[in-house]
Chimera marker file (.cmm) of the C-alpha trace (Angstrom):
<marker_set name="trace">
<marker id="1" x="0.000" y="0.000" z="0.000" r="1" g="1" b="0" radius="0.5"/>
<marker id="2" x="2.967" y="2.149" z="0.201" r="1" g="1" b="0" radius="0.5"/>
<marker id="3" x="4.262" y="2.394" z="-3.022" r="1" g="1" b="0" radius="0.5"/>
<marker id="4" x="0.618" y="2.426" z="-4.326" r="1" g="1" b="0" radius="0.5"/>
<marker id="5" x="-0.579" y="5.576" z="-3.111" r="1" g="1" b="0" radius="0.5"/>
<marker id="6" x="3.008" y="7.936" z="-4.202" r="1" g="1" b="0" radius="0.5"/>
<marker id="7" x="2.027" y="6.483" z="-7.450" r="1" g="1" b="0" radius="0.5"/>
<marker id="8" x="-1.577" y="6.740" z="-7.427" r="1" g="1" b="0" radius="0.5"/>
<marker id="9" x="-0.398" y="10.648" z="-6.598" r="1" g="1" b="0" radius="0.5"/>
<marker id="10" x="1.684" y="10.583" z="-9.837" r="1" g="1" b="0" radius="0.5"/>
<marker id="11" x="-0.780" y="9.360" z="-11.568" r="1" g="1" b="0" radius="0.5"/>
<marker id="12" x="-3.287" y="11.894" z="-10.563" r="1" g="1" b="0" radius="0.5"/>
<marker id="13" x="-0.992" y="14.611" z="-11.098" r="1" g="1" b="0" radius="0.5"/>
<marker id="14" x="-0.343" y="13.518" z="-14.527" r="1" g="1" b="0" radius="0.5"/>
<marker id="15" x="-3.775" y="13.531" z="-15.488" r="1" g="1" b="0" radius="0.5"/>
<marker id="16" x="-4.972" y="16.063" z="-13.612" r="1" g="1" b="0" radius="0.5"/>
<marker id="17" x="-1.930" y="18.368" z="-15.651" r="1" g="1" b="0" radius="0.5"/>
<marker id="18" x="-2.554" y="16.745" z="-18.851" r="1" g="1" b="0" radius="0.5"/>
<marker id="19" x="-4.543" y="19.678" z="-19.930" r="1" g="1" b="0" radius="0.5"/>
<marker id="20" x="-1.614" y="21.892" z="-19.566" r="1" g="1" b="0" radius="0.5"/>
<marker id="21" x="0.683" y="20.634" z="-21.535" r="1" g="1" b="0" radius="0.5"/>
<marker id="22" x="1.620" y="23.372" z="-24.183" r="1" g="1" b="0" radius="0.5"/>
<marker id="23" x="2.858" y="23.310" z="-27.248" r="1" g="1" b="0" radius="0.5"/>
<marker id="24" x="3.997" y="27.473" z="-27.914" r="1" g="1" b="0" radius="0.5"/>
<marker id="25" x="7.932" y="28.414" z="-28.707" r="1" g="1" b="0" radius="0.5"/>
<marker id="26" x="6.433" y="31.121" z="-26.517" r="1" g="1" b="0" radius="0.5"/>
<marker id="27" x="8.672" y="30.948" z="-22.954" r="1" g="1" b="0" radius="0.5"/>
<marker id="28" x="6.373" y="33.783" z="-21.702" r="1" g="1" b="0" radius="0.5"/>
<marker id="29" x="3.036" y="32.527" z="-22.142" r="1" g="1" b="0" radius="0.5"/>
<marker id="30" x="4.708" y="28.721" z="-21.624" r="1" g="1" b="0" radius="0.5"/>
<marker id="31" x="5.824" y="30.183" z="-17.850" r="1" g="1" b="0" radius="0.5"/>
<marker id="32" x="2.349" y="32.252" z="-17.426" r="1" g="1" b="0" radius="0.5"/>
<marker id="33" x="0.232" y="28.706" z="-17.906" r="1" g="1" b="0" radius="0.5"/>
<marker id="34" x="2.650" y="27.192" z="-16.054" r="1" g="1" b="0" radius="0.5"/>
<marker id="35" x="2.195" y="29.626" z="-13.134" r="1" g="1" b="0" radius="0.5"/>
<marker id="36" x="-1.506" y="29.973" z="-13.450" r="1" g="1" b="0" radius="0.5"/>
<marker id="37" x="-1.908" y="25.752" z="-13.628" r="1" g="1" b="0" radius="0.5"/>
<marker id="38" x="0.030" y="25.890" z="-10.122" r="1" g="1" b="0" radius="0.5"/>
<marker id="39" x="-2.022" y="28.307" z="-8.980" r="1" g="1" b="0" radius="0.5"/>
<marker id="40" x="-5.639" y="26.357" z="-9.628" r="1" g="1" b="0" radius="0.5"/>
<marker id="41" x="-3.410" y="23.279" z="-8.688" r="1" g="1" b="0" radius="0.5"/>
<marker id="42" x="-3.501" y="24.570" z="-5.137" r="1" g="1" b="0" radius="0.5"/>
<marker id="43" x="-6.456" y="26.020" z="-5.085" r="1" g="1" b="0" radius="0.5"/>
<marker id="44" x="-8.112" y="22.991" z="-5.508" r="1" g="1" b="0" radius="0.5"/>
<marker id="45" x="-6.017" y="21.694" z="-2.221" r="1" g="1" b="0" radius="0.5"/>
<marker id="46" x="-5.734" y="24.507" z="-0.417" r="1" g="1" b="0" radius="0.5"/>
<marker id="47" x="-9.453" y="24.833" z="0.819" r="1" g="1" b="0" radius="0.5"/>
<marker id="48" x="-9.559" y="27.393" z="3.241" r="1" g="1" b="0" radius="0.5"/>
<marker id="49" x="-7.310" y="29.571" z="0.863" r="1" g="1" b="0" radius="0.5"/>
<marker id="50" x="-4.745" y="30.889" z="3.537" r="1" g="1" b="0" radius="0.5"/>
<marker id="51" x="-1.583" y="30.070" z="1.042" r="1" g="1" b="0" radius="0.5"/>
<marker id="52" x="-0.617" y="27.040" z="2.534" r="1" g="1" b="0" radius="0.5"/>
<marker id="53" x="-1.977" y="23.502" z="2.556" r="1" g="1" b="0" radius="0.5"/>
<marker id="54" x="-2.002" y="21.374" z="5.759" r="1" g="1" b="0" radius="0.5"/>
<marker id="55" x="-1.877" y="17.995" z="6.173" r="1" g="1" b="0" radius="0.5"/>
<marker id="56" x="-5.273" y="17.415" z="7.040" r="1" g="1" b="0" radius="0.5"/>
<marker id="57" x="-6.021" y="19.393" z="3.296" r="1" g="1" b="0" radius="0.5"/>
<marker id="58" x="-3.506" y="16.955" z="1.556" r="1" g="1" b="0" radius="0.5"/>
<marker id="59" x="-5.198" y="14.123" z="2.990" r="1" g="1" b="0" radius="0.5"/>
<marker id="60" x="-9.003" y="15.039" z="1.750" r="1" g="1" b="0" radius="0.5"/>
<marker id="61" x="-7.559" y="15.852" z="-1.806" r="1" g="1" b="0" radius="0.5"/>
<marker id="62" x="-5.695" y="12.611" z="-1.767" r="1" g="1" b="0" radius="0.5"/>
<marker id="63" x="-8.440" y="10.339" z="-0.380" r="1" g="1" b="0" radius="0.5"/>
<marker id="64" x="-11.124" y="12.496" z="-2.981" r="1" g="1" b="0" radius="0.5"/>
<marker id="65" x="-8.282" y="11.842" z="-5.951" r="1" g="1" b="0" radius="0.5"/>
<marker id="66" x="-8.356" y="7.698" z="-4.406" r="1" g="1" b="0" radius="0.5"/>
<marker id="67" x="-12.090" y="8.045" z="-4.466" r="1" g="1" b="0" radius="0.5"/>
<marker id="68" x="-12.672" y="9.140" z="-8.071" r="1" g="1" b="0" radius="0.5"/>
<marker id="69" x="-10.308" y="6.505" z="-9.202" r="1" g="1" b="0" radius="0.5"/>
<marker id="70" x="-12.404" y="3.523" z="-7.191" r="1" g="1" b="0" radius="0.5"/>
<marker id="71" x="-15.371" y="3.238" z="-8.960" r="1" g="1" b="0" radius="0.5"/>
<marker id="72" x="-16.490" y="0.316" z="-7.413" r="1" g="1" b="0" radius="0.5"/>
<marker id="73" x="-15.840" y="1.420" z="-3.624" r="1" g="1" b="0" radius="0.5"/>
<marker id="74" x="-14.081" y="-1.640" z="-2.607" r="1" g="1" b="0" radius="0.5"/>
<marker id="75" x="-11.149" y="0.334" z="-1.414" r="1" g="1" b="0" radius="0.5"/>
<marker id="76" x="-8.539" y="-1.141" z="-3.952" r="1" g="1" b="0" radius="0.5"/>
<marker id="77" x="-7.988" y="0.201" z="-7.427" r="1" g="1" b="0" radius="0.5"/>
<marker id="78" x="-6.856" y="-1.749" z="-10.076" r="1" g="1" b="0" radius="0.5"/>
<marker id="79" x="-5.780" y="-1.173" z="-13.692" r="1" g="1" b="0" radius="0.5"/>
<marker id="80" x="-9.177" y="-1.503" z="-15.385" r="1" g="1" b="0" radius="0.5"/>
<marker id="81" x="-10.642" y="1.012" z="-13.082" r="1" g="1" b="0" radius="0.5"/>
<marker id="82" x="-8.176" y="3.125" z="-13.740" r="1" g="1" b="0" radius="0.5"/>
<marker id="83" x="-7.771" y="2.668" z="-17.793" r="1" g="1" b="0" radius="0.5"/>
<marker id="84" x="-12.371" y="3.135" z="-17.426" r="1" g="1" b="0" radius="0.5"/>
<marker id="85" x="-11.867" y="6.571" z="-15.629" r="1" g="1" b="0" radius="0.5"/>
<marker id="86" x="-13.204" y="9.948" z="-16.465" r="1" g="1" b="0" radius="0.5"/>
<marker id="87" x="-9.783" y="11.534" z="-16.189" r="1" g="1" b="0" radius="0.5"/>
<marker id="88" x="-7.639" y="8.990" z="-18.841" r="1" g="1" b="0" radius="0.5"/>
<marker id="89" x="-11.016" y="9.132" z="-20.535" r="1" g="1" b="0" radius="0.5"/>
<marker id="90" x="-10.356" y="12.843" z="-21.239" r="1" g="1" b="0" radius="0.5"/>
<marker id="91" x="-6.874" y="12.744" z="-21.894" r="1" g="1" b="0" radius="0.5"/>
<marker id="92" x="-7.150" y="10.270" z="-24.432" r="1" g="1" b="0" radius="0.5"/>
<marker id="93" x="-9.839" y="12.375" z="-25.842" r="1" g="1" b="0" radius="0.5"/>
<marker id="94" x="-7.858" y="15.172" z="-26.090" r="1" g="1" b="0" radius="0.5"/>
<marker id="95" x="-4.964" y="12.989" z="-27.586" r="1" g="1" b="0" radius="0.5"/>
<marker id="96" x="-7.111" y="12.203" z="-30.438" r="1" g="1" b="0" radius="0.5"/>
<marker id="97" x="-8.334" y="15.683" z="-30.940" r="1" g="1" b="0" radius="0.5"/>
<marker id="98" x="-4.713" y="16.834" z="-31.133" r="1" g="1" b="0" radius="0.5"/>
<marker id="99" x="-4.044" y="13.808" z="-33.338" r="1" g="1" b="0" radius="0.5"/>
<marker id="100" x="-6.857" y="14.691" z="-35.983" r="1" g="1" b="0" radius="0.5"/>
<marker id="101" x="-5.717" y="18.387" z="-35.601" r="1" g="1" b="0" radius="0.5"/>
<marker id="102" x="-2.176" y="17.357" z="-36.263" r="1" g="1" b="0" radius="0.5"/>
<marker id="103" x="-2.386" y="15.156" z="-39.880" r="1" g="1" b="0" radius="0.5"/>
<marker id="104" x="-6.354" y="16.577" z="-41.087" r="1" g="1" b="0" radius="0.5"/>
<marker id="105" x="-5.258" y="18.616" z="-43.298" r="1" g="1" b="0" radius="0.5"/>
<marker id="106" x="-8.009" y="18.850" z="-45.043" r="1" g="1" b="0" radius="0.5"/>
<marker id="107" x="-10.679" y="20.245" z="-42.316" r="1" g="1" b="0" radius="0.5"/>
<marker id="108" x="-12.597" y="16.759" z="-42.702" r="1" g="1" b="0" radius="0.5"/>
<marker id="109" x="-12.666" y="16.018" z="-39.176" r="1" g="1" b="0" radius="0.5"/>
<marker id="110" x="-10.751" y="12.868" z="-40.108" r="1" g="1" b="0" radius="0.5"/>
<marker id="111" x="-7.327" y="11.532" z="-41.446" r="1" g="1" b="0" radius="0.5"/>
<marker id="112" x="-6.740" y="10.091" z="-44.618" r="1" g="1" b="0" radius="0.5"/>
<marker id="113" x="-3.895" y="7.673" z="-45.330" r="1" g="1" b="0" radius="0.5"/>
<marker id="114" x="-2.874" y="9.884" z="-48.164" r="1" g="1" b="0" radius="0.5"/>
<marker id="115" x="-2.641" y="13.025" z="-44.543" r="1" g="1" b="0" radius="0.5"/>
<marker id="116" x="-0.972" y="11.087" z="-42.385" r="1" g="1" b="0" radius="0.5"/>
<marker id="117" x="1.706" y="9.939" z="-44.958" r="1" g="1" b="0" radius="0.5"/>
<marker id="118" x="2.476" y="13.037" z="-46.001" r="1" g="1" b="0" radius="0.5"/>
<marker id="119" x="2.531" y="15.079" z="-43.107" r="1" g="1" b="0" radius="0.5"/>
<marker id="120" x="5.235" y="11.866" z="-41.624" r="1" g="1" b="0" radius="0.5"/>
<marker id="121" x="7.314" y="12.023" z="-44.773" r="1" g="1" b="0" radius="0.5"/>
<marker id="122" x="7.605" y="15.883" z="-44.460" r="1" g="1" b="0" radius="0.5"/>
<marker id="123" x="8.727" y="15.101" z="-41.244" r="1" g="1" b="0" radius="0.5"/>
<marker id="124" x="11.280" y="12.735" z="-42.514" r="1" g="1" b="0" radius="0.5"/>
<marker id="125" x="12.402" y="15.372" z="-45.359" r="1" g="1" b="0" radius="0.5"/>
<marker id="126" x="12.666" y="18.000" z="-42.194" r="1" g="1" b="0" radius="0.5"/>
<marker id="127" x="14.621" y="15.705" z="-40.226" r="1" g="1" b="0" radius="0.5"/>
<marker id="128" x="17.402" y="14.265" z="-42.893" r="1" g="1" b="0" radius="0.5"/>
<marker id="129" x="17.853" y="17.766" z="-43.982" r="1" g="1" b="0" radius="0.5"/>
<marker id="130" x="16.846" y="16.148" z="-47.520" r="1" g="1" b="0" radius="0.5"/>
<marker id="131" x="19.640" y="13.371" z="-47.370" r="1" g="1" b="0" radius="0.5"/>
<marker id="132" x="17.204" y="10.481" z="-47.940" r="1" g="1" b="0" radius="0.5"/>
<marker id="133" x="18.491" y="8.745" z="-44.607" r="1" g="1" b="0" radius="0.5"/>
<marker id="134" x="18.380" y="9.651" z="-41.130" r="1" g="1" b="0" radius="0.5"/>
<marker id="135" x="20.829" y="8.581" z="-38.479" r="1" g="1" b="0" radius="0.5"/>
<marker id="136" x="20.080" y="7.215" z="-34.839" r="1" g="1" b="0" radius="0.5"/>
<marker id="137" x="21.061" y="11.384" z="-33.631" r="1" g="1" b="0" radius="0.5"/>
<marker id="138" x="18.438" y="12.753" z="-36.020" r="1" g="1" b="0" radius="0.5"/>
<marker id="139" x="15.585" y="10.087" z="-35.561" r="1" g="1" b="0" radius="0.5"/>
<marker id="140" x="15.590" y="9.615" z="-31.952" r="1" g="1" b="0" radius="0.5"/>
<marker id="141" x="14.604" y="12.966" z="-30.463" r="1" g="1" b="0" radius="0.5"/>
<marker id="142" x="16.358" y="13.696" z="-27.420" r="1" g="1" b="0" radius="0.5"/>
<marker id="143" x="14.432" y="13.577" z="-24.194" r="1" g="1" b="0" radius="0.5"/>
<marker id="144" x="12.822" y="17.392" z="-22.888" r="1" g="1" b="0" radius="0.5"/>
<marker id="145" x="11.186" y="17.971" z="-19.583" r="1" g="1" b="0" radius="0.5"/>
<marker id="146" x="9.057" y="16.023" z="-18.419" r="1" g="1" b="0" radius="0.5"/>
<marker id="147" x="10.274" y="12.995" z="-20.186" r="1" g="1" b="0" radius="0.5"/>
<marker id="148" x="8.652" y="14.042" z="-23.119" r="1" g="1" b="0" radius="0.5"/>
<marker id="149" x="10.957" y="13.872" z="-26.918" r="1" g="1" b="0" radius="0.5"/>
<marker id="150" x="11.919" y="17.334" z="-28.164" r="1" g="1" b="0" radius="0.5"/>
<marker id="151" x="12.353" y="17.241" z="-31.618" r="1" g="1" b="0" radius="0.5"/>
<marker id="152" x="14.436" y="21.043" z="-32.002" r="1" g="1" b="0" radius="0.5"/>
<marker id="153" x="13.193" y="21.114" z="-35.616" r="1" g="1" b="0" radius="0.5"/>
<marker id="154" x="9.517" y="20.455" z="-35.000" r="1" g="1" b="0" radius="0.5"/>
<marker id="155" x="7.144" y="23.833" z="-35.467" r="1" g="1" b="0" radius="0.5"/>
<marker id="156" x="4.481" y="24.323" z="-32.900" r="1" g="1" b="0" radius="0.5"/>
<marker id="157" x="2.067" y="22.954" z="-35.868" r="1" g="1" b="0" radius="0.5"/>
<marker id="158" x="4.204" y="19.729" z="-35.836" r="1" g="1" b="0" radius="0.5"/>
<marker id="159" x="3.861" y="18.787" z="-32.075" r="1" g="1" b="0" radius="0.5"/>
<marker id="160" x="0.886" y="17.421" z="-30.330" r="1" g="1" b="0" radius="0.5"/>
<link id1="1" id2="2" r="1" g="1" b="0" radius="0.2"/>
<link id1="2" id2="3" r="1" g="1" b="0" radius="0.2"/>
<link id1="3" id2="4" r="1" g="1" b="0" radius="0.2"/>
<link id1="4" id2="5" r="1" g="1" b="0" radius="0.2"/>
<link id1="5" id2="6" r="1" g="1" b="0" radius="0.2"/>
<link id1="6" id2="7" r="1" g="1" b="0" radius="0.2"/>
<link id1="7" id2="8" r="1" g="1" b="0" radius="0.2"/>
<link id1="8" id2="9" r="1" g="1" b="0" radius="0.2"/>
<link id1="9" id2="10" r="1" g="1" b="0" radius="0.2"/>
<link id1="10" id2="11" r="1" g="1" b="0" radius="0.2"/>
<link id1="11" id2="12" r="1" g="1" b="0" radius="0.2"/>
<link id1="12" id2="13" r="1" g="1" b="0" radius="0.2"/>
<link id1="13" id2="14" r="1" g="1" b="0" radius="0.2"/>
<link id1="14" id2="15" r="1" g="1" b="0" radius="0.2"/>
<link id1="15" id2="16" r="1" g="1" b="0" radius="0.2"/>
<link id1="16" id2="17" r="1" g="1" b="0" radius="0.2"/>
<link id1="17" id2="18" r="1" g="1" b="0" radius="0.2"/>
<link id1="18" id2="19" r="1" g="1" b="0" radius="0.2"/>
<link id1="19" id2="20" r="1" g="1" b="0" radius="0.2"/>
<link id1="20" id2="21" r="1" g="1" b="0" radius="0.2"/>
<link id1="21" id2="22" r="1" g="1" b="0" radius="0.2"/>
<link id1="22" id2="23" r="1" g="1" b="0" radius="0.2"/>
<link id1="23" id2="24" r="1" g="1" b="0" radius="0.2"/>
<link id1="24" id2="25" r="1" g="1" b="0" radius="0.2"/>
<link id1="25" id2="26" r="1" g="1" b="0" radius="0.2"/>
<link id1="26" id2="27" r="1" g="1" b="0" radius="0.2"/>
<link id1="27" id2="28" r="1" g="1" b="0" radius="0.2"/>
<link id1="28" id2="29" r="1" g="1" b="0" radius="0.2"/>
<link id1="29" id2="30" r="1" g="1" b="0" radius="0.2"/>
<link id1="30" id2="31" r="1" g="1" b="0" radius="0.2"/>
<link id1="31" id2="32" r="1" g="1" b="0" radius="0.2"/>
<link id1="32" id2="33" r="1" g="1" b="0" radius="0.2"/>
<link id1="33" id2="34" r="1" g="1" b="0" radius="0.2"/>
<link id1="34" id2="35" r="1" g="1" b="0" radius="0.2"/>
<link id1="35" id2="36" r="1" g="1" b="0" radius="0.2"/>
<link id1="36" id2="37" r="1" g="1" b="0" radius="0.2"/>
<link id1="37" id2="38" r="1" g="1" b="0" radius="0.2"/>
<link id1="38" id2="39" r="1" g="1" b="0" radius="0.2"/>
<link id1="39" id2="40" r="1" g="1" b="0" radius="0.2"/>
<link id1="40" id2="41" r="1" g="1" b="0" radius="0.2"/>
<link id1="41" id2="42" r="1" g="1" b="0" radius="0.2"/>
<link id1="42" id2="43" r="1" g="1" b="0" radius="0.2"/>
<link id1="43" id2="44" r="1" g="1" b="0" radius="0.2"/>
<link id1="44" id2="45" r="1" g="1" b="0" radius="0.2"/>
<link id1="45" id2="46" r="1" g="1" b="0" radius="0.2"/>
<link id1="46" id2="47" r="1" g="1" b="0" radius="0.2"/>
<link id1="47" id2="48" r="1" g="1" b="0" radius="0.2"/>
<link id1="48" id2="49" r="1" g="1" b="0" radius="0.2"/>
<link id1="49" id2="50" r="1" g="1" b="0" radius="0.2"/>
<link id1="50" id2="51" r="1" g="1" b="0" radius="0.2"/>
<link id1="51" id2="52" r="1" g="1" b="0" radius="0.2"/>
<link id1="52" id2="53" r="1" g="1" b="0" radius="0.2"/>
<link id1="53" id2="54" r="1" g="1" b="0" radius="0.2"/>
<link id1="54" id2="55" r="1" g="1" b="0" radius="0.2"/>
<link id1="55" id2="56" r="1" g="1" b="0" radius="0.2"/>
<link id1="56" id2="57" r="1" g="1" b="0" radius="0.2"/>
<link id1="57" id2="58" r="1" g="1" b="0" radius="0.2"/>
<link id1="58" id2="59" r="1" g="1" b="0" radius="0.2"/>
<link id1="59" id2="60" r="1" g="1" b="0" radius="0.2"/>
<link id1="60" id2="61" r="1" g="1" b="0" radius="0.2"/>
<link id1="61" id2="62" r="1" g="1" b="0" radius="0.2"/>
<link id1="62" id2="63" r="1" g="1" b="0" radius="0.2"/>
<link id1="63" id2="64" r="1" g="1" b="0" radius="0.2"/>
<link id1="64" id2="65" r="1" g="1" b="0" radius="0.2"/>
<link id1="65" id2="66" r="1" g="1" b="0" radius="0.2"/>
<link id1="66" id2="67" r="1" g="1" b="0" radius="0.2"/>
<link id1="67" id2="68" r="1" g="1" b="0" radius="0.2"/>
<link id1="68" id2="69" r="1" g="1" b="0" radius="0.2"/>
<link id1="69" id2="70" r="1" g="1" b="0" radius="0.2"/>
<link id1="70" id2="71" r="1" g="1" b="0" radius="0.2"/>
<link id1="71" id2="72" r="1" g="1" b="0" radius="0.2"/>
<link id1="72" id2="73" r="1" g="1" b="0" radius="0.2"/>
<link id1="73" id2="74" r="1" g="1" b="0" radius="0.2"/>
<link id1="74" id2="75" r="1" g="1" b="0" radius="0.2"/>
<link id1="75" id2="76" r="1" g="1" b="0" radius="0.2"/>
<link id1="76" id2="77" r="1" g="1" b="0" radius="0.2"/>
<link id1="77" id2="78" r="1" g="1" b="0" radius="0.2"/>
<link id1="78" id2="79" r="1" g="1" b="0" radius="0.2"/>
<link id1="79" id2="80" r="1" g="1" b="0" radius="0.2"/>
<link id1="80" id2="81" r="1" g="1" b="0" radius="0.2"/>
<link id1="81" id2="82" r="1" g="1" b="0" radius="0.2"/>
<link id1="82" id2="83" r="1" g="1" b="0" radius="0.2"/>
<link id1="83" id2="84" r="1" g="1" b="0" radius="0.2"/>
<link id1="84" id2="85" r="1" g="1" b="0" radius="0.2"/>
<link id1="85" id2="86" r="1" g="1" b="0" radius="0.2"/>
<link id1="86" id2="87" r="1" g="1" b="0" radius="0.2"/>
<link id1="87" id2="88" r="1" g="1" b="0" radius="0.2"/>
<link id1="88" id2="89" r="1" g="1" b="0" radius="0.2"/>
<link id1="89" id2="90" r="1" g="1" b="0" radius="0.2"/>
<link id1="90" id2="91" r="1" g="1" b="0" radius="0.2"/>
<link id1="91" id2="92" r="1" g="1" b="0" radius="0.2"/>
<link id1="92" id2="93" r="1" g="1" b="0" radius="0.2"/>
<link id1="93" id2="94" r="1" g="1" b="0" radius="0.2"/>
<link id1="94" id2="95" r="1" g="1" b="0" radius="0.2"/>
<link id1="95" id2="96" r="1" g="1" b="0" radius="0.2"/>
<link id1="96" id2="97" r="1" g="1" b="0" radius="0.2"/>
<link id1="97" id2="98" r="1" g="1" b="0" radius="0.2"/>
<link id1="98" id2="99" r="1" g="1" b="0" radius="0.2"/>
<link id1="99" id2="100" r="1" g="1" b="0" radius="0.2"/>
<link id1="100" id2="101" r="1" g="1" b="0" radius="0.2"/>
<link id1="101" id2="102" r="1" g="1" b="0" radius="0.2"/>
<link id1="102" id2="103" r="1" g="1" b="0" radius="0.2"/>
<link id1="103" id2="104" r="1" g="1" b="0" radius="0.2"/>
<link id1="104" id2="105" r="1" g="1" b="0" radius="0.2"/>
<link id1="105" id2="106" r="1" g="1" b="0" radius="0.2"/>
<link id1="106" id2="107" r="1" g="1" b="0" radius="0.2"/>
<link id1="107" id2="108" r="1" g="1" b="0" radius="0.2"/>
<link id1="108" id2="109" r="1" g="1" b="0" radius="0.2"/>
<link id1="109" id2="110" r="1" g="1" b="0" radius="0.2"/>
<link id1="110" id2="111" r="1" g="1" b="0" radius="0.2"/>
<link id1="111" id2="112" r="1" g="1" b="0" radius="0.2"/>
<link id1="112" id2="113" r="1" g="1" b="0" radius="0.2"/>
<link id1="113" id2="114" r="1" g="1" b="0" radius="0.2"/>
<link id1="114" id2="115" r="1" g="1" b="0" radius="0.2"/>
<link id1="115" id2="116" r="1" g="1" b="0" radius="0.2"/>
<link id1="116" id2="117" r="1" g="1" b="0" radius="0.2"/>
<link id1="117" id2="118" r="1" g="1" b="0" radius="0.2"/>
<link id1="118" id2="119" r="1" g="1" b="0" radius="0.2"/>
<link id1="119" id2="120" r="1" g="1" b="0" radius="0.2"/>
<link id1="120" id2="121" r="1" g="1" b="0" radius="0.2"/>
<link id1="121" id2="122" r="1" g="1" b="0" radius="0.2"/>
<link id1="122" id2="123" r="1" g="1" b="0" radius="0.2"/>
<link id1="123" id2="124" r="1" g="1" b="0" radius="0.2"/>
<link id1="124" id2="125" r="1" g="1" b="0" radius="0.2"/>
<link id1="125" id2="126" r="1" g="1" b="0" radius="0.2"/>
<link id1="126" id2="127" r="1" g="1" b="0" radius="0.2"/>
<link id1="127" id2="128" r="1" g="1" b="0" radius="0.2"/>
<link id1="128" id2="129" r="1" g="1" b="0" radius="0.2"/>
<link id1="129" id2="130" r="1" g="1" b="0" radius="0.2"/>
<link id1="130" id2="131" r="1" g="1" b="0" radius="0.2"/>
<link id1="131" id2="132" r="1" g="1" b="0" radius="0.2"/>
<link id1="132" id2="133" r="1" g="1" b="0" radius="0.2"/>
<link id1="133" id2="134" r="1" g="1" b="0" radius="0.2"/>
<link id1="134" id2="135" r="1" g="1" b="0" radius="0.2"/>
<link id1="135" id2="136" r="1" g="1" b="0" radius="0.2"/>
<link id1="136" id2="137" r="1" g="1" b="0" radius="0.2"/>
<link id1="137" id2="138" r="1" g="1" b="0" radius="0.2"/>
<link id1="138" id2="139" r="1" g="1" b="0" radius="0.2"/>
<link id1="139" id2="140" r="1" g="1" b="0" radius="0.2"/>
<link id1="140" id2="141" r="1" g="1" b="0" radius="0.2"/>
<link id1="141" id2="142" r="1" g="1" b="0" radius="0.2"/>
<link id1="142" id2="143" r="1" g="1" b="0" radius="0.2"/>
<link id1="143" id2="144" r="1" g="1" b="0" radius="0.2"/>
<link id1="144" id2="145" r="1" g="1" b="0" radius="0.2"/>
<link id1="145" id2="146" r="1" g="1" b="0" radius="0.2"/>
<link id1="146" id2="147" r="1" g="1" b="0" radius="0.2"/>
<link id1="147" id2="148" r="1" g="1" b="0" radius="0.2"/>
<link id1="148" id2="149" r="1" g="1" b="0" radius="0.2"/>
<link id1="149" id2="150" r="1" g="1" b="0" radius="0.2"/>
<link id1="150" id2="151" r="1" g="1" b="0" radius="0.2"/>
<link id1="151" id2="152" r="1" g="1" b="0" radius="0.2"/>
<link id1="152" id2="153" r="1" g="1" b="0" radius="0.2"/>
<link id1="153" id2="154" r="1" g="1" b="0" radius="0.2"/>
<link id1="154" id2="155" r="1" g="1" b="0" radius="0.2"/>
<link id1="155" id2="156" r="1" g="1" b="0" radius="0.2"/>
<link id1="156" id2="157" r="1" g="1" b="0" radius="0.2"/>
<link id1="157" id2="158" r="1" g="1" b="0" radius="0.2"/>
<link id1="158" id2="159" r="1" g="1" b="0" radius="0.2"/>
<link id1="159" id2="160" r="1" g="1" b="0" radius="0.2"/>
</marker_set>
């Protein structure tokens, strides 16, 4: 039980900041949603609003955060409750928004074969520098906060 609830927290955190991930070249604005995410972040724990959060407040938003991932009440959450709840629900809704946003380039509301593969081999062009090949440097994207890839030569339009 443990090691369960530090990553339970994780977990929550992740999803709970999925909607601020941000895809602006924009450091300003980047910092400003950073800043202003913190700031609902503890609001939401910080119930009586005097700045800090105590330990009694950390332990109603963790138990609520527990609560919303055990659907069934038994006290125990498992990885089917966890893969059929509202929060990954949204986030993988709003990966496949981005997705469709990302290769429709059409306005269709879906994506073609004929999208996709272009939009990837553009990528590919981008990314050899028109050499026909890419090495392991130029294919693997290095690793950016948050463990997500950075790929330098990706436009905001490109990333999502």
């Amino acid at each position: 039980m443990r090691t369960t609830i530090p990553l339970l927290l994780a977990l929550a955190f992740v999803a709970g900041s999925a909607g601020a991930a941000d895809t602006s070249s924009d450091t300003t604005s980047r910092a400003a949603r950073r800043a202003e995410f913190q700031q609902r972040f503890l609001d939401q724990i910080d119930t009586n609003h005097d700045g800090v959060v105590s330990r009694a407040e950390y332990q109603a938003w963790v138990d609520a955060r527990f609560a919303k991932l055990d659907t069934n009440g038994d006290g125990h959450v498992d990885a089917n409750e966890i893969a059929a709840s509202p929060q990954v629900a949204q986030r993988v809704q709003k990966r496949a928004e981005r997705f469709v946003n990302r290769y429709d380039t059409s306005g269709s509301g879906n994506v073609s074969k004929a999208d996709f593969e272009a939009k990837e081999m553009a990528r590919f062009d981008r990314l050899s520098g028109g050499s026909g090949t890419l090495d392991a440097d130029q294919l693997l994207p290095r690793r950016g906060a948050f463990g997500r890839h950075h790929d330098a030569t990706a436009t905001p339009d490109d990333k999502g």
